[in-house]
Every structure is written in C-alpha cells, then in structure tokens.
ROLO-873442 format. One line per 4 residues: number of its first residue (from 0); for each residue x, y, z of C-alpha. Coordinates in pm, 1 decimal, always signed. Layout:
ROLO-873442
NUM) X/Y/Z  ...
END
This chain:
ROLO-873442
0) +8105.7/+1408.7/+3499.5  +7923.4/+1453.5/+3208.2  +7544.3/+1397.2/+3163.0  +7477.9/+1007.4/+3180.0
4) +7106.2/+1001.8/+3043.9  +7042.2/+1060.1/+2644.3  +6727.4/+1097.7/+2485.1  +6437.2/+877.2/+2450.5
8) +6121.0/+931.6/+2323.7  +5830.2/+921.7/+2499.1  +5650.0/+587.6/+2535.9  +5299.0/+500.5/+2370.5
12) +5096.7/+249.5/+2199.1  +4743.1/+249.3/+2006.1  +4472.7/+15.6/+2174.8  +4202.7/+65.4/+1824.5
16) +4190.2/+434.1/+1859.1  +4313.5/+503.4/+2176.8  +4655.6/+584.4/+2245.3  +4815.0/+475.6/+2588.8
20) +5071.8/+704.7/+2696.0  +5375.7/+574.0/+2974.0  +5279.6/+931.6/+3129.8  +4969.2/+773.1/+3156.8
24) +5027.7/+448.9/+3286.1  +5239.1/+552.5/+3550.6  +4969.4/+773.7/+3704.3  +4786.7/+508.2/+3708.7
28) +5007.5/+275.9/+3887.7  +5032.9/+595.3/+4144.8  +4695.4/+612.2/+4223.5  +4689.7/+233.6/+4288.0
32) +4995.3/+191.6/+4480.4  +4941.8/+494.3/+4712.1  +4553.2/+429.4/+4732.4  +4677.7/+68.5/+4889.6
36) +4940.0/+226.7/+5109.3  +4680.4/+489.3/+5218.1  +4422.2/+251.5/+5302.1  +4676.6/-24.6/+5519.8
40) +4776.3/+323.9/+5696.0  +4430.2/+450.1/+5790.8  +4364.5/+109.5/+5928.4  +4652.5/+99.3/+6162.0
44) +4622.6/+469.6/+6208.0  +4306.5/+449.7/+6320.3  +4262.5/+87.1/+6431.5  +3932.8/+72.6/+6227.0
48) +3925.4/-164.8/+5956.1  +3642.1/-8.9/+5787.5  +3921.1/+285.7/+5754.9  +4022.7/+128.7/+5397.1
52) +3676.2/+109.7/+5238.9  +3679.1/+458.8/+5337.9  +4003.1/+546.6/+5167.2  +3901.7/+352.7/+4865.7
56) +3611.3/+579.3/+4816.4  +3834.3/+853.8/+4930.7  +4050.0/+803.1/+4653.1  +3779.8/+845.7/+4381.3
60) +3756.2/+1215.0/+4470.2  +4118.1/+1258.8/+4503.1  +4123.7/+1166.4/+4089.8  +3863.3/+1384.3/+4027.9
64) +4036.4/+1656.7/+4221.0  +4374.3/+1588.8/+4068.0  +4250.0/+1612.0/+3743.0  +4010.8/+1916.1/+3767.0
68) +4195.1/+2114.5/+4023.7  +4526.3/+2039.8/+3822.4  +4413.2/+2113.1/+3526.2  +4229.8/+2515.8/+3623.0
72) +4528.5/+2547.6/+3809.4  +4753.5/+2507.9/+3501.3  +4532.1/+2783.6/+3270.9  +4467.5/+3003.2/+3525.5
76) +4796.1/+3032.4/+3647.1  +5020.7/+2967.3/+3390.4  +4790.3/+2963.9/+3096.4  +4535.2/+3253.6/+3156.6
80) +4593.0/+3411.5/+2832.0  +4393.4/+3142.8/+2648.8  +4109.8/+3189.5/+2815.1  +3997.4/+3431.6/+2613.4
84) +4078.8/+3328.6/+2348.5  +3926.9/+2933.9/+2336.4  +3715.8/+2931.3/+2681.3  +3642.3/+2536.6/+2635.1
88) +4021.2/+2480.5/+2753.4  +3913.8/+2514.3/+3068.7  +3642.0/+2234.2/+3031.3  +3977.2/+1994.0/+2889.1
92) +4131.1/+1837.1/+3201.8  +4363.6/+1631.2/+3004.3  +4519.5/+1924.6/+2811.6  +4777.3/+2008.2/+3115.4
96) +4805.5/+1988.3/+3509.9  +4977.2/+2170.5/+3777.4  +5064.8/+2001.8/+4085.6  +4960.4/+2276.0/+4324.2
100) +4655.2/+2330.2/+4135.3  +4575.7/+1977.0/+4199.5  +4697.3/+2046.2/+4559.4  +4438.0/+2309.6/+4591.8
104) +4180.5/+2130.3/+4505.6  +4254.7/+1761.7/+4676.6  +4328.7/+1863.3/+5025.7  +3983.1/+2053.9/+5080.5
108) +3854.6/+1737.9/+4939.3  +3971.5/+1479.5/+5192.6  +3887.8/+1747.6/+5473.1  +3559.0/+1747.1/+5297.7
112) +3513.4/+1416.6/+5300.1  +3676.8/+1308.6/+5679.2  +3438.5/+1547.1/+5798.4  +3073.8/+1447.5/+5622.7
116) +3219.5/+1080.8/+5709.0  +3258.4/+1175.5/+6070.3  +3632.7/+1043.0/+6087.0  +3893.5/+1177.1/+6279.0
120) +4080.8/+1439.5/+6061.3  +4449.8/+1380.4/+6126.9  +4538.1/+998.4/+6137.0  +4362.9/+1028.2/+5781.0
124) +4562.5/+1280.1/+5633.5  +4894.1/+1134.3/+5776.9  +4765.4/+793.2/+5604.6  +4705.6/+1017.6/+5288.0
128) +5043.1/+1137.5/+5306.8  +5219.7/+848.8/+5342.7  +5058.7/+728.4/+5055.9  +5134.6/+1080.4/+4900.3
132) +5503.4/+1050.1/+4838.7  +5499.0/+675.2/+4728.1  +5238.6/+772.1/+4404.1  +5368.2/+1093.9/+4406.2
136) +5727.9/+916.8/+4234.6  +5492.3/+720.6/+4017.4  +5350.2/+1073.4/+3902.0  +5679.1/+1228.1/+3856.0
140) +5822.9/+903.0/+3650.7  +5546.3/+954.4/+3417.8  +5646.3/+1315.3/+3417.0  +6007.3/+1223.7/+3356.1
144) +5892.4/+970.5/+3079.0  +5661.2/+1213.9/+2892.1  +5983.2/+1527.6/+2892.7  +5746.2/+1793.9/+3020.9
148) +5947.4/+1932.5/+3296.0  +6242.6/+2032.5/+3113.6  +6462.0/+2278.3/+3322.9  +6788.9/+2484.1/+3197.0
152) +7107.1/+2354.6/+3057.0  +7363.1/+2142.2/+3276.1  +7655.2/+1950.7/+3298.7  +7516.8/+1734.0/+3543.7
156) +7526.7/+1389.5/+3550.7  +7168.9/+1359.0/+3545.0  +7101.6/+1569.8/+3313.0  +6876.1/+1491.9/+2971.5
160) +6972.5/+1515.8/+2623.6  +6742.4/+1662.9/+2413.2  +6486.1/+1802.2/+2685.9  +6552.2/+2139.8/+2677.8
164) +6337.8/+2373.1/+2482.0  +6463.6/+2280.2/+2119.4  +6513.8/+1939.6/+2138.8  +6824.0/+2005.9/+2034.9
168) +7027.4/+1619.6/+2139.2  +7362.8/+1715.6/+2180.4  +7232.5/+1965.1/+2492.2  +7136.3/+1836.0/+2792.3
172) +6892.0/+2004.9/+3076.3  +6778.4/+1916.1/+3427.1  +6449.1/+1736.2/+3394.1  +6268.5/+1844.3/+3727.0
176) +5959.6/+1571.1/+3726.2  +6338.8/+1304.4/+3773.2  +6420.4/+1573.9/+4076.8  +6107.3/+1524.7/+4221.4
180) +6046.2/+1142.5/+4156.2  +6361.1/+1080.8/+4336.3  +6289.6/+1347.3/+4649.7  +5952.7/+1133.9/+4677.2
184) +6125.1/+822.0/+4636.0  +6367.4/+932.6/+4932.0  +6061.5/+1045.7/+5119.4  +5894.1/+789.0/+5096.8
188) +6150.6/+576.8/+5249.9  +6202.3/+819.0/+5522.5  +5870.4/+793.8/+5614.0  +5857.8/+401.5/+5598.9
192) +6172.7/+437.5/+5866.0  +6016.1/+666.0/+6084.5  +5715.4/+485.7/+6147.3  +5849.3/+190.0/+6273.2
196) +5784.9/+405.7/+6589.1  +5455.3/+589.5/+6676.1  +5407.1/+866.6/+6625.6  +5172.5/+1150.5/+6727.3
200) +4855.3/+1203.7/+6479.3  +4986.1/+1480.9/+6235.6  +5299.7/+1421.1/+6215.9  +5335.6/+1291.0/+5870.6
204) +5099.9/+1543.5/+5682.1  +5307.7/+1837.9/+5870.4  +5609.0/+1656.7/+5797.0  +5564.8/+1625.9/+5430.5
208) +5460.4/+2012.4/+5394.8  +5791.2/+2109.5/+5567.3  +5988.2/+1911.4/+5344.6  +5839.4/+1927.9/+4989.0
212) +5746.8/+2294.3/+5045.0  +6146.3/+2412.7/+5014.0  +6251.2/+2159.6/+4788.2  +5985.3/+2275.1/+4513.1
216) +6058.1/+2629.6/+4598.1  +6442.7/+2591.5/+4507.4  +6375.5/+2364.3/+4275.0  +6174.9/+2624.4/+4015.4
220) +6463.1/+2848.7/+4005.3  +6596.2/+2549.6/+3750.7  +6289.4/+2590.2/+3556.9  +6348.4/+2699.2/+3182.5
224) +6213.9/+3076.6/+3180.1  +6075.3/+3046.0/+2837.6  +5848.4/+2733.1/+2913.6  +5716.8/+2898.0/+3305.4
228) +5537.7/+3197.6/+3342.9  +5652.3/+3388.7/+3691.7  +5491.7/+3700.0/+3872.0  +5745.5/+3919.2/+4030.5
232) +6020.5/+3648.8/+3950.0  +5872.0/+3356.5/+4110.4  +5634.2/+3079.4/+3932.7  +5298.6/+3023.5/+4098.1
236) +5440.7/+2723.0/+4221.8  +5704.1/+2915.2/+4472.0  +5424.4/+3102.4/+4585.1  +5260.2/+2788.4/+4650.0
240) +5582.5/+2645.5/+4835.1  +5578.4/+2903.3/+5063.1  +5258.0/+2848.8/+5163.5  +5274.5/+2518.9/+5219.1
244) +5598.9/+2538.1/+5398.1  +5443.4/+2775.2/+5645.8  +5150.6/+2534.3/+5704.7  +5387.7/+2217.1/+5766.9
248) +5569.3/+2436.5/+6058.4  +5219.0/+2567.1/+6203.6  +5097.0/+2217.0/+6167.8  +5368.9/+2019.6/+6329.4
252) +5407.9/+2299.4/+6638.3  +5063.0/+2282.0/+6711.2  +4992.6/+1932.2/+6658.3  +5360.2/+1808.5/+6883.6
256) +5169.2/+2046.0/+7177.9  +4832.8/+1919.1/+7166.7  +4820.7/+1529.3/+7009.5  +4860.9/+1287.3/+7227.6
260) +5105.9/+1013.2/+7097.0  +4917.1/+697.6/+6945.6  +4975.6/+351.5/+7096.7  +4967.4/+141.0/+6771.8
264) +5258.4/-32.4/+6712.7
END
C-alpha cells in the first residue's frame, strides 16, 4: 500500500500581529484536557477533593517546566553549537523543545511540589500520568500538524508527502510526532481500561515509563540523520529512553512489593 497522507501545510492565522499556529493550539488543548483528567484522577486517587485545586496549580509549573526544560534541552543537546555563537537562544523558549528535556525538568517539578505541599507522592504522579498520555496526543498532533518530526523515506501507508528534508512532494517520510500521537492515543485508552479496577499507587507512572521508554528508543532509529544530532549513534533521546525504561521496571517492582492496593472504586 502506498502512502495515504499528502501534504498540507501547516495551519495558522494572524490575530493583529500575532500569529496563532495549529502547533500551538493543540498544546493548548493538551494542557487543558490532561490538566482536567489529572485533577478528576488525584481526587479519586486520593479521595481528597482539594486534590484538583492542587493539580490546577500543579499544572502552572508543569508549563513553565515544559517550556524551559524543553527548550535547554533542545540547544544543549541537539543545538549546543549555537551557543556560542548567539548565547540569547538559550533565553528563547519558543525557538524549539525536546520532549525529554521537558521531561527533565517537569518530573522534579511535581516531586517538588507533592513534597512542599505535603501530599502523598505516588497517587499524584499516577494521576499526572494518566493525564500524561491523553495531552501528550494533543502535543504530538500539533507536532504532526506543524511537520517537525520528519523521519526517513517510506512506503508506508502512513507515510507524509513532502515531510522529508526537501520538501520534495512526490516523497513521502514517516512523520514520528503521528507515531507518537497515536502510541499515546492507544495508551491512553489502555490506561482508561485498566483502571476500571484498582490498582496499587504507582502503577500508572511505572507503567507509562516501561512502555514509552522502548517505543521512543526504536522509534529514533526512523529519525532523518541529517535533521538529529546522535553521540555514539544514538540521539539524546535513546539515551533518555533507556533511562526511563530502567526507572519504569525499578518503579513498578518496588512499588507491586511494598504499596498496598487502594480501595477506591
């Protein structure tokens, strides 16, 4: 089967002299959606109902993070070279992100801020999750919409015209942020079906490391070698997979032996 998707360009519109981007906009609607998943979770996690107020504040960092941790993690990882050269890029957070970057800095966060709050750790990290893989599609969709995940050439059937390096419209390439907006959509769903039972506190954070950590790691090997910069033949991001991959399984071995199973329903 041939490739099925061709080539659109990237959607925008001027508000005076602001331009909206769809990359944007669907970030947006990510931070919204999961912030409302993650607070209805921490309530029922936790069977506090001052859990979502806490989220909602929670959530406010998590931006911050996203954006500021995402964006150092793109230049110094993948970008470092520029540094010397203009040393104000690192100062503009809107001029490219890295997910693991953002990663970096977002996790320490909510520790950070479960533990000044006094909260128990795990039921809100397996809310954050949760909440995690439904944005997280959002995020990819507006990765998929912007083109800036383009991946080698392919025959397959969901493969993009015009989005490899080039832009040349009778080619088509992989485009990884569709990959990963559908392996969150899928998680997402497998989550929603597991937790119609409980489930021990941890589970879901551990659960998402173990299986995000693998996909992302196989998942760079289709990653067009002139667009992403790799030390000893892996991108920073399979380093980062690896890691996280490892935590899931340390996570979800010690949490199954010590946490005892909630009794929400």
């Amino acid at each position: 089967m041939q490739p099925l998707i061709p080539w659109f360009e990237p959607f925008s519109f001027d508000i005076g002299p602001v331009s909206i981007h769809g990359f944007g906009i669907l970030v947006a609607i990510g931070f919204l959606v999961g912030g409302n998943v993650a607070m209805k979770k921490a309530v029922r996690f936790t069977g506090d109902p001052g859990a979502a107020e806490r989220v909602n504040r929670l959530v406010g960092w998590l931006v911050l993070g996203t954006f500021v941790g995402g964006h150092l993690g793109d230049v110094l990882f993948y970008r470092p070279h520029l540094i010397a050269e203009d040393p104000m890029i690192l100062l503009r957070v809107w001029e490219g992100l890295s997910s693991f970057g953002g990663f970096a800095a977002c996790v320490p966060l909510a520790i950070w801020f479960v533990r000044r709050e006094k909260l128990p750790l795990w039921p809100y990290l397996d809310a954050l999750a949760i909440a995690f893989s439904l944005g997280w599609f959002f995020g990819r969709m507006g990765c998929f919409s912007a083109h800036d995940h383009p991946g080698t050439q392919t025959n397959f059937w969901l493969g993009v015209y015009g989005g490899c390096p080039g832009n040349n419209l009778t080619v088509a390439c992989h485009d990884l942020g569709l990959y990963e907006a559908i392996w969150s959509g899928l998680t997402y769903l497998l989550f929603v079906a597991l937790d119609r039972k409980p489930r021990f506190h941890g589970f879901y954070v551990s659960l998402l490391a173990i299986l995000y950590g693998p996909f992302r790691f196989f998942l760079d090997f289709g990653r067009s070698s002139p667009v992403d910069v790799r030390y000893g033949g892996l991108t920073p991001a399979q380093y980062g997979a690896i890691v996280v991959t490892l935590l899931g399984v340390w996570m979800l071995a010690t949490r199954s032996k010590t946490a005892a199973k909630p009794s929400f329903a």
